[in-house]
C-alpha positions in Angstrom: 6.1 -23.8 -95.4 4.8 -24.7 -92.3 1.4 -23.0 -92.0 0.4 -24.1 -88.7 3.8 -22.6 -87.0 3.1 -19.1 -88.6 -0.4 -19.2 -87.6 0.7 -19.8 -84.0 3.2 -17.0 -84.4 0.0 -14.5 -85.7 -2.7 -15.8 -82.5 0.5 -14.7 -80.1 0.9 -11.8 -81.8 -2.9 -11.1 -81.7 -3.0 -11.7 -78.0 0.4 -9.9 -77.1 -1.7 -6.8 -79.0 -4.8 -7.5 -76.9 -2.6 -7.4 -73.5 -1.1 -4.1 -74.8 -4.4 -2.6 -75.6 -5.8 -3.4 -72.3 -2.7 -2.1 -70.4 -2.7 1.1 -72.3 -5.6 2.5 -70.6 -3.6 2.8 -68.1 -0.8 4.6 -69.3 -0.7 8.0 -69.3 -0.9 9.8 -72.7 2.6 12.3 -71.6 5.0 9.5 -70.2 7.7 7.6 -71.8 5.7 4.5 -71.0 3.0 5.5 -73.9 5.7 5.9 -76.4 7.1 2.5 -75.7 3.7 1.0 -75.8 3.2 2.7 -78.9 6.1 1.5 -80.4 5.3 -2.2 -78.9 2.3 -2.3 -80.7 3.3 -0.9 -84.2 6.1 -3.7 -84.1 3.5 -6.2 -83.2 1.5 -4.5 -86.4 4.0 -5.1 -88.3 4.7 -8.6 -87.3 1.2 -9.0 -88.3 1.2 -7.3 -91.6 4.7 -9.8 -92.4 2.9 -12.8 -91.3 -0.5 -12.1 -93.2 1.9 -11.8 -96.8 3.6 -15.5 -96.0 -0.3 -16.7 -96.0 -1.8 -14.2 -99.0 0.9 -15.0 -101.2 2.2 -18.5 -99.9 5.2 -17.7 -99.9 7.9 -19.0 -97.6 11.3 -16.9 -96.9 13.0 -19.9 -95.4 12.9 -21.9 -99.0 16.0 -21.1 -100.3 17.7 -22.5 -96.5 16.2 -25.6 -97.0 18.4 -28.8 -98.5 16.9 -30.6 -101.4 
């Protein structure tokens, strides 16, 4: 598994977060712009939460794909 592409992967996901964060002061709480920032960020959570398993249990998805 190639560690150093996943944790590239996880500091974009961090800083797409951080982006999304800022810009949702913004937003106003009653618009269909907060739900779609909401959702943004729960599927960047996610992405996260996916990311931080490959590295807890080393484990890489893409192993069976791979030739011998």
């Amino acid at each position: 598994m190639n560690l150093q592409f996943w944790k590239g992967i996880m500091i974009v996901c961090v800083l797409l977060l951080a982006v999304l964060g800022i810009s949702a002061v913004t937003v106003e709480t009653d618009s269909a712009t907060f739900v779609i920032t909401v959702l943004a960020a729960l599927h960047l959570l996610a992405a996260m939460a996916i990311i931080s398993s490959f590295f807890y249990f080393d484990w890489d998805p893409f192993e069976p794909f791979r030739p011998d």
